[in-house]
MARTIVO-487374 format. One record per residue (C-alpha): x, y, z; residue in three letters. Coordinates in Angstrom, 1 decimal, padded with zeros to 4 digits. Layout:
N
+--------+--------+--------+-------+
!   east !  north !     up ! mitor !
+--------+--------+--------+-------+
!      X !      Y !      Z !   ALA !
...
+--------+--------+--------+-------+
END
This chain:
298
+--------+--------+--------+-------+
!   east !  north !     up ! mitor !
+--------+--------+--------+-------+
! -014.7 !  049.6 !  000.7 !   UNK !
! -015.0 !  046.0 !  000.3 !   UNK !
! -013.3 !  044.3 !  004.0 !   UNK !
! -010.3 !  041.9 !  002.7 !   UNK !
! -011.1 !  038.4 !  003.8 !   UNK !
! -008.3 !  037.5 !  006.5 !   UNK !
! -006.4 !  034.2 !  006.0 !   UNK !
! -007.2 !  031.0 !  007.4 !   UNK !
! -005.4 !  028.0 !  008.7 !   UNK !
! -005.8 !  025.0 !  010.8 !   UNK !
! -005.1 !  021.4 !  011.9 !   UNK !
! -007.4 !  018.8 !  010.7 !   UNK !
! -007.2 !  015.7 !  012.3 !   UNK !
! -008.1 !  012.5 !  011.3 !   UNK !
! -008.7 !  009.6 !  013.8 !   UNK !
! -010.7 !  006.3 !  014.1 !   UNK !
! -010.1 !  002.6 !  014.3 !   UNK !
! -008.0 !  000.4 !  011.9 !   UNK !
! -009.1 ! -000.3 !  008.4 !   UNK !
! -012.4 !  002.2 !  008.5 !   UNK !
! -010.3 !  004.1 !  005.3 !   UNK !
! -009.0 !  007.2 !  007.0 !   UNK !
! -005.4 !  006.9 !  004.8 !   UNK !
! -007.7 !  006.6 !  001.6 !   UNK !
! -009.8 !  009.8 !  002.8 !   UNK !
! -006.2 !  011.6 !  003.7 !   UNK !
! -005.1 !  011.2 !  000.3 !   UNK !
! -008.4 !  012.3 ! -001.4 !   UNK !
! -008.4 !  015.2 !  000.8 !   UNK !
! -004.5 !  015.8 !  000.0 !   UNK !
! -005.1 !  015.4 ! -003.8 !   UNK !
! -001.4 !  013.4 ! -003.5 !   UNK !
! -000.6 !  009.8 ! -002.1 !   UNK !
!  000.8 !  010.9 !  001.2 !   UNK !
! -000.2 !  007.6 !  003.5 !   UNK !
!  001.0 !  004.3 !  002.3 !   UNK !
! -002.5 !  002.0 !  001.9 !   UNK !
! -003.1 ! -001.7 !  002.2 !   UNK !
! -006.4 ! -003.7 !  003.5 !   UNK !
! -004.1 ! -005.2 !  006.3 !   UNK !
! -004.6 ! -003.1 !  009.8 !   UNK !
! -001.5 ! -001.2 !  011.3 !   UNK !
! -000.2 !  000.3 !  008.0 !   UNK !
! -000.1 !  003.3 !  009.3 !   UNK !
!  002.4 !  003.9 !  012.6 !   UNK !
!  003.1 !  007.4 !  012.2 !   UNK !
!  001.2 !  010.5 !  012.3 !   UNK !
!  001.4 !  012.0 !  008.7 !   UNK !
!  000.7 !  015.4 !  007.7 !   UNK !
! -000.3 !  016.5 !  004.5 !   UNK !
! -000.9 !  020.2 !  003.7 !   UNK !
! -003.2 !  021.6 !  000.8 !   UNK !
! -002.2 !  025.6 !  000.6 !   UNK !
! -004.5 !  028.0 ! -001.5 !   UNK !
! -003.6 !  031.9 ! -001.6 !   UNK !
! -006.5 !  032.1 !  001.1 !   UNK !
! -006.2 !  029.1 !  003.5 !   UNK !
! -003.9 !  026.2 !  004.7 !   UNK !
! -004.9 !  023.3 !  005.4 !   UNK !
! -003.0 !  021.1 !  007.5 !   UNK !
! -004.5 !  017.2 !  007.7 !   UNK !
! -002.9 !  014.6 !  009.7 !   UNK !
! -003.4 !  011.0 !  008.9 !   UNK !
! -003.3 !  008.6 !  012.2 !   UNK !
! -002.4 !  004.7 !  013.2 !   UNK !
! -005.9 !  003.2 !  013.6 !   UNK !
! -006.5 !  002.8 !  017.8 !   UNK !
! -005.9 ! -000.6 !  018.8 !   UNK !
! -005.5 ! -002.1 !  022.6 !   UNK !
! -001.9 ! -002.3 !  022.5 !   UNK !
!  000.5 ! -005.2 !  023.0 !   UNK !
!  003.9 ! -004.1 !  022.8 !   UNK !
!  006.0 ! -001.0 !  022.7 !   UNK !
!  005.6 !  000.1 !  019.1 !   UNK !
!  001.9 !  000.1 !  019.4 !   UNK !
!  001.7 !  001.6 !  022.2 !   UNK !
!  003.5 !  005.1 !  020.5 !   UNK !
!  001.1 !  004.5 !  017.7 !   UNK !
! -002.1 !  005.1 !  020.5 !   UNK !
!  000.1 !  007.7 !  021.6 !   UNK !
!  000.3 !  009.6 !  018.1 !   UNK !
! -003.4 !  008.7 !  018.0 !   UNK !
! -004.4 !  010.1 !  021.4 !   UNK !
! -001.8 !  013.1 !  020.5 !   UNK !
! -004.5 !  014.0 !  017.1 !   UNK !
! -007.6 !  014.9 !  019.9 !   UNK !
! -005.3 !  017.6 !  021.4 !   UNK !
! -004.0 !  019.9 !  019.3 !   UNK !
! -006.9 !  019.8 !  016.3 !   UNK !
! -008.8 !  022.5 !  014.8 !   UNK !
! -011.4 !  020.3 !  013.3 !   UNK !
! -011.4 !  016.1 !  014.0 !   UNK !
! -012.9 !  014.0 !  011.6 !   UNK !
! -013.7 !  010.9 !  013.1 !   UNK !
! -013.9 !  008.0 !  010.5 !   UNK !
! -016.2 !  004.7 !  010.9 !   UNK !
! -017.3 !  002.7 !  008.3 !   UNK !
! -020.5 !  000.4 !  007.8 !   UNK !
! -018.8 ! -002.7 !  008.6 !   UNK !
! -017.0 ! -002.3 !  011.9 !   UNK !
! -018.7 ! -003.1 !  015.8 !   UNK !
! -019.7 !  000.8 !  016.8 !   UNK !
! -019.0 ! -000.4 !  020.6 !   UNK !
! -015.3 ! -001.1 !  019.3 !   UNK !
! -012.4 !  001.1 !  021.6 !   UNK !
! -014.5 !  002.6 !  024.3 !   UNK !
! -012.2 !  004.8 !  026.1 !   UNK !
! -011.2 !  006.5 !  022.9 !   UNK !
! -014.5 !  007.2 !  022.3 !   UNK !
! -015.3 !  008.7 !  025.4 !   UNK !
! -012.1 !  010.8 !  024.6 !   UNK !
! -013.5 !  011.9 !  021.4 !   UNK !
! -016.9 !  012.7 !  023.1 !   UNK !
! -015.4 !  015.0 !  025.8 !   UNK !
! -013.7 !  017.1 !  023.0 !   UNK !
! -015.0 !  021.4 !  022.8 !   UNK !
! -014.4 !  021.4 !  019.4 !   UNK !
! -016.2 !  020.7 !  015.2 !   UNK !
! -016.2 !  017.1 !  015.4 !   UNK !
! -017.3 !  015.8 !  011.8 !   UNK !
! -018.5 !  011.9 !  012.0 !   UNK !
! -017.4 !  010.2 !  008.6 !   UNK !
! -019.2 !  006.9 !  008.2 !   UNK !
! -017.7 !  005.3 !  005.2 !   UNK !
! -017.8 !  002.6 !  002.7 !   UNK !
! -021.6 !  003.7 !  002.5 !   UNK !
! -021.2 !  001.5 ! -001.3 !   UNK !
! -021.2 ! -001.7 !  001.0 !   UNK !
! -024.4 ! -000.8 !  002.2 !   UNK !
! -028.0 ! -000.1 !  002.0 !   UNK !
! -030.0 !  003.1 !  002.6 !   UNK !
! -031.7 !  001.2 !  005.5 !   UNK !
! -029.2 ! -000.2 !  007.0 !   UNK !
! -027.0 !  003.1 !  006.5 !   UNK !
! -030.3 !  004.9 !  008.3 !   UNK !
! -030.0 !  002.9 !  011.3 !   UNK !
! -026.1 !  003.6 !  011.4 !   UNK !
! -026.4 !  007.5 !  011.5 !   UNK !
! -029.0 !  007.0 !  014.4 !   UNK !
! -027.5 !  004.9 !  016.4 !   UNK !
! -024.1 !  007.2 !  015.7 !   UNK !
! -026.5 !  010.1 !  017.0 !   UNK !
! -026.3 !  008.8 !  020.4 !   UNK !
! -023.3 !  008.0 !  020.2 !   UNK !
! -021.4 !  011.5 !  019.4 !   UNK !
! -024.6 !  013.6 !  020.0 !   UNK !
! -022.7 !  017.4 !  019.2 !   UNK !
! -021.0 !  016.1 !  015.5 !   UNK !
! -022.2 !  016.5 !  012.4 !   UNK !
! -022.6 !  013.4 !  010.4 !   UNK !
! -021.7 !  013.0 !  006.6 !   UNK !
! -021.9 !  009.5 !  004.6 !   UNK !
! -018.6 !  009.0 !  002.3 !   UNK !
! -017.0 !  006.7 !  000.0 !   UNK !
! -013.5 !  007.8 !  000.2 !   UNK !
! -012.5 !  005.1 ! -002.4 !   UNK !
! -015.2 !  006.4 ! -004.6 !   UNK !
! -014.6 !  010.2 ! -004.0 !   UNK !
! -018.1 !  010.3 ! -003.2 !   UNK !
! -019.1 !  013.1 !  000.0 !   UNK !
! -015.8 !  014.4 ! -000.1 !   UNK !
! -016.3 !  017.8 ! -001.3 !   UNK !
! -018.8 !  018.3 !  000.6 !   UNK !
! -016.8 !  017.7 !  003.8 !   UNK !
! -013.9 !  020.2 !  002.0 !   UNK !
! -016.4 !  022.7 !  001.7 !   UNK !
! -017.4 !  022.3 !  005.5 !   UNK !
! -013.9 !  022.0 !  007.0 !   UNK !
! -013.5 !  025.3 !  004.8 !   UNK !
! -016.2 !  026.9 !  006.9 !   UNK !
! -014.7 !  026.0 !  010.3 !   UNK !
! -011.2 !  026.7 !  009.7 !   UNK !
! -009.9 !  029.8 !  011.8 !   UNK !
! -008.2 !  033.2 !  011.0 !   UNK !
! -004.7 !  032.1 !  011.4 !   UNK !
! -001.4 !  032.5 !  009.3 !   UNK !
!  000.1 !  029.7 !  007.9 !   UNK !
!  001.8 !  027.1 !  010.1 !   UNK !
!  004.2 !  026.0 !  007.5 !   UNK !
!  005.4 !  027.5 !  004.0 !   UNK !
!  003.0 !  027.9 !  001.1 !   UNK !
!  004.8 !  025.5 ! -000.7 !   UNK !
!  005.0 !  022.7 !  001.7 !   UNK !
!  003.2 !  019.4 !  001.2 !   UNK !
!  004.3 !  017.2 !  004.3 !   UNK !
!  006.1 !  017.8 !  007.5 !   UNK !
!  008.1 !  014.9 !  006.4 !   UNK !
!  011.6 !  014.4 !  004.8 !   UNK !
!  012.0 !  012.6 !  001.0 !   UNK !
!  013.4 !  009.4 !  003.3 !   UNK !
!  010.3 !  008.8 !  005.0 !   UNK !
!  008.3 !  008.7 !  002.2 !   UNK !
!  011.0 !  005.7 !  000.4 !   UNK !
!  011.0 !  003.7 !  003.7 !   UNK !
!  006.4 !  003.9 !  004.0 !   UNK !
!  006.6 !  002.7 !  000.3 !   UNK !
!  009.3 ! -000.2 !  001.0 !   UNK !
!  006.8 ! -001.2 !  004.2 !   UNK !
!  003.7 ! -001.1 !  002.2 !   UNK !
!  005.1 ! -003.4 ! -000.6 !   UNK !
!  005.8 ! -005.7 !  002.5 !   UNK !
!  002.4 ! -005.4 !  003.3 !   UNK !
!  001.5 ! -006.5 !  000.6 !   UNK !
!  003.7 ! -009.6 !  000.1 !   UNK !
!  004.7 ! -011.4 !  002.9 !   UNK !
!  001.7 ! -012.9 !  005.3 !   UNK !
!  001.3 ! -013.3 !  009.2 !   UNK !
!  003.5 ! -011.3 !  011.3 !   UNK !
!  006.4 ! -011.1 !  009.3 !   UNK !
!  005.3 ! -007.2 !  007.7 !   UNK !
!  004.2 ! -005.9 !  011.4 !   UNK !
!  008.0 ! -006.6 !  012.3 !   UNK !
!  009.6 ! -004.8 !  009.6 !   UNK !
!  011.2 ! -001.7 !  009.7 !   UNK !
!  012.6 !  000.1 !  007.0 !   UNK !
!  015.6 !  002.6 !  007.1 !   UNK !
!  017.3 !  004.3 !  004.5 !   UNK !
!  021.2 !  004.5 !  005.3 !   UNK !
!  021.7 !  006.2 !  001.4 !   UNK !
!  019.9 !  008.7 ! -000.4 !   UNK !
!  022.0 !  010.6 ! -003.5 !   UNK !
!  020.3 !  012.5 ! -005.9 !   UNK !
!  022.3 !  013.2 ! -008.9 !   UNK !
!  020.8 !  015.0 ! -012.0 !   UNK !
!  019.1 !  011.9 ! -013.5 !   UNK !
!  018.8 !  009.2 ! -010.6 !   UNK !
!  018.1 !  008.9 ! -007.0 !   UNK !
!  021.1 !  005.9 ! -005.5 !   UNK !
!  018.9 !  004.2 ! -002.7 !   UNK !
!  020.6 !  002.0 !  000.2 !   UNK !
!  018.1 !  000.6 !  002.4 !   UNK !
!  018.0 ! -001.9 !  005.1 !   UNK !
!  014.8 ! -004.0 !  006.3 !   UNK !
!  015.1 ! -004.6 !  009.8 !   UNK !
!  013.4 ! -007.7 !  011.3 !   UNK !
!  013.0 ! -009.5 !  014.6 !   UNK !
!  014.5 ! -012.6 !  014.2 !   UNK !
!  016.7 ! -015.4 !  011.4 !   UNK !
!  013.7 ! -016.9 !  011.0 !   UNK !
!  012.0 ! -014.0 !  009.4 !   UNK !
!  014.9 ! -012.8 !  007.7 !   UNK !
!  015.2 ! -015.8 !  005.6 !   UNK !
!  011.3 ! -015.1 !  004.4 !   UNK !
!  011.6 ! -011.5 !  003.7 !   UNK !
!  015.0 ! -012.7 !  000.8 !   UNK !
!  013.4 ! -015.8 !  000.1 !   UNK !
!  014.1 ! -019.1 ! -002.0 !   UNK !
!  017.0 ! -017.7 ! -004.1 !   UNK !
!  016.4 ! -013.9 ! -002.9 !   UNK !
!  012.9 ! -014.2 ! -005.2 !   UNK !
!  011.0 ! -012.4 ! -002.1 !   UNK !
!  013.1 ! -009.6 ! -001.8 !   UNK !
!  013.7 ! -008.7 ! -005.5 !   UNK !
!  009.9 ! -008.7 ! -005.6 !   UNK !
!  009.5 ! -006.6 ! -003.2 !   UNK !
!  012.7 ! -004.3 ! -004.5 !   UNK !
!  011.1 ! -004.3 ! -007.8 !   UNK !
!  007.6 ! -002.8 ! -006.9 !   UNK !
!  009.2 !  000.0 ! -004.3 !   UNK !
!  011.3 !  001.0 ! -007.1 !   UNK !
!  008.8 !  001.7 ! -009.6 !   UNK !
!  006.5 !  003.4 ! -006.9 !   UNK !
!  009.3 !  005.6 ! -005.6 !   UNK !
!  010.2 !  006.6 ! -009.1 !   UNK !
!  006.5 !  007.4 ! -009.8 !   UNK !
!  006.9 !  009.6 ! -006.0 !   UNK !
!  009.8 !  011.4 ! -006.5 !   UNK !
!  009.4 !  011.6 ! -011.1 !   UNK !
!  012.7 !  010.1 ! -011.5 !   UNK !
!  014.6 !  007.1 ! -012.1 !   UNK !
!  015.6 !  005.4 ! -008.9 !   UNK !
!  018.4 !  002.8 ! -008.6 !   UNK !
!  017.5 !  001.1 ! -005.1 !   UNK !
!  019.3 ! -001.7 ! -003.0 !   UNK !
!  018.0 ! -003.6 ! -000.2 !   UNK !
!  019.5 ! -005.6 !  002.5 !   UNK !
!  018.1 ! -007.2 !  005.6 !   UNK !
!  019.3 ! -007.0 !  008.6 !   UNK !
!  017.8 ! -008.6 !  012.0 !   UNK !
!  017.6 ! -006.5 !  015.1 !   UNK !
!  016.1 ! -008.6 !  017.9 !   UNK !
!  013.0 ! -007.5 !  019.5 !   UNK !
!  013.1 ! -004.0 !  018.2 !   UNK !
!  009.3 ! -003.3 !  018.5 !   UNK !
!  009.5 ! -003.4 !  022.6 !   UNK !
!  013.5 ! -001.2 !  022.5 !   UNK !
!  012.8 !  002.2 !  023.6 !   UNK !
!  015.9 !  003.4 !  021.8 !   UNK !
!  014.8 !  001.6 !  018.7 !   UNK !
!  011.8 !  003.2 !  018.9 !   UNK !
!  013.4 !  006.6 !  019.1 !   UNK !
!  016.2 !  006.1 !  016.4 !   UNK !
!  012.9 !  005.0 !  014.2 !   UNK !
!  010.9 !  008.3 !  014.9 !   UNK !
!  008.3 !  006.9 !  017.0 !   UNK !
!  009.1 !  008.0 !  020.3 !   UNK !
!  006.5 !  011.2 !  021.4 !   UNK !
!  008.6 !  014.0 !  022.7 !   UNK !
+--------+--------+--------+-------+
END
């Protein structure tokens, strides 16, 4: 009689410095735009799950902030989510890319390199490269994270990826499910609207203004044919909040314009959204900020 093939589950974490493409990867890996992307560092604060569930296996990947030294409270919960990914995974990929120093974030690292468990070494953006220089990269990498297994990827291509499904498949453990079969996050509908609203800030405004938003959503009404959206952008300080509206509130029907259309694409529905913006001084070094905004570890 032919054995039944037990079921199979298991956190796979995803870690590595800023801007090496892990939110791209999560996606591909996802299938579904879970992690907000821009090419500015620090779009990601949170840890982000997103689950892929087959009849067989569940797969449960978490997308990270990149590790940065930090220099004030906020980023110092984003190391924390960070740090928090090397202790609880089944599997870590560790991302890099061909552009950054390999020396950069030491301590992390030497976390990473102390770790008893499949440790798959992602070296992407292997397009901006040559099979040389890409040679020399997996070598010196070697010696650097001796027990991993090393794959070259273009996440933004889709090129290596299946082949890193496949593996992750292999290493996955007999477990039950950690969440229902029809889950796709560990996050509510409002995070999801507030990540959109920050990464349209991204893209707009310049300097510091985007690292001291923060978005919250103080209305969310679904009737049969529209979501209502009430949102306010927090920032630090008048200065900034007269930026984020701009000359005749240009700025922030801009920026109202292109969340709207990119929630409505998230949630397949029209969305009628309002944005105000509010200052709340300092808020990146409050500790109850920090908490009321979800980034507090427990």
């Amino acid at each position: 009689m032919e054995q039944k093939l037990k079921h199979r589950s298991g956190f796979v974490n995803i870690v590595g410095n800023p801007n090496v493409g892990k939110s791209t990867l999560m996606n591909r890996l996802v299938g579904e735009k879970i992690s907000i992307i821009t090419s500015k560092s620090q779009t990601t604060r949170h840890r982000i799950m997103g689950i892929v569930n087959t009849p067989e296996y569940q797969i449960v990947y978490s997308d990270t902030p990149g590790v940065l030294q930090p220099n004030y409270k906020l980023q110092e919960q984003m190391l924390g989510f960070s740090l928090s990914a090397l202790q609880d995974a089944d599997v870590l990929l560790y991302v890099t890319d061909v552009v950054e120093k390999i020396d950069k974030n030491d301590k992390f690292l030497t976390k990473v390199q102390q770790l008893d468990l499949p440790v798959l070494l992602l070296i992407n953006k292997i397009d901006q490269t040559n099979q040389s220089d890409l040679e020399k990269f997996v070598d010196i990498w070697k010696q650097m994270l001796p027990k991993s297994e090393i794959y070259p990827i273009s996440a933004l291509n889709d090129f290596g990826v299946e082949m890193i499904q496949k593996r992750i498949l292999d290493l996955l453990p007999e477990s039950p499910p950690y969440f229902e079969k029809d889950a796709l996050t560990d996050k509510p509908a409002r995070f999801f609207v507030t990540e959109i609203i920050r990464e349209k800030s991204l893209l707009i405004y310049q300097k510091e203004i985007p690292y001291s938003i923060e978005v919250v959503v103080e209305e969310f009404k679904e009737e049969s044919d529209i979501i209502r959206i009430r949102a306010i952008i927090l920032v630090e300080r008048d200065t900034q909040k007269g930026i984020v509206i701009g000359h005749k509130g240009e700025s922030l029907k801009k920026l109202g314009t292109m969340a709207r259309k990119d929630i409505e694409l998230f949630f397949d529905k029209k969305v009628f959204l309002q944005l105000y913006v509010k200052v709340e001084k300092d808020w990146r070094d409050r500790d109850n900020m920090l908490k009321r905004f979800g980034y507090k570890l427990d």
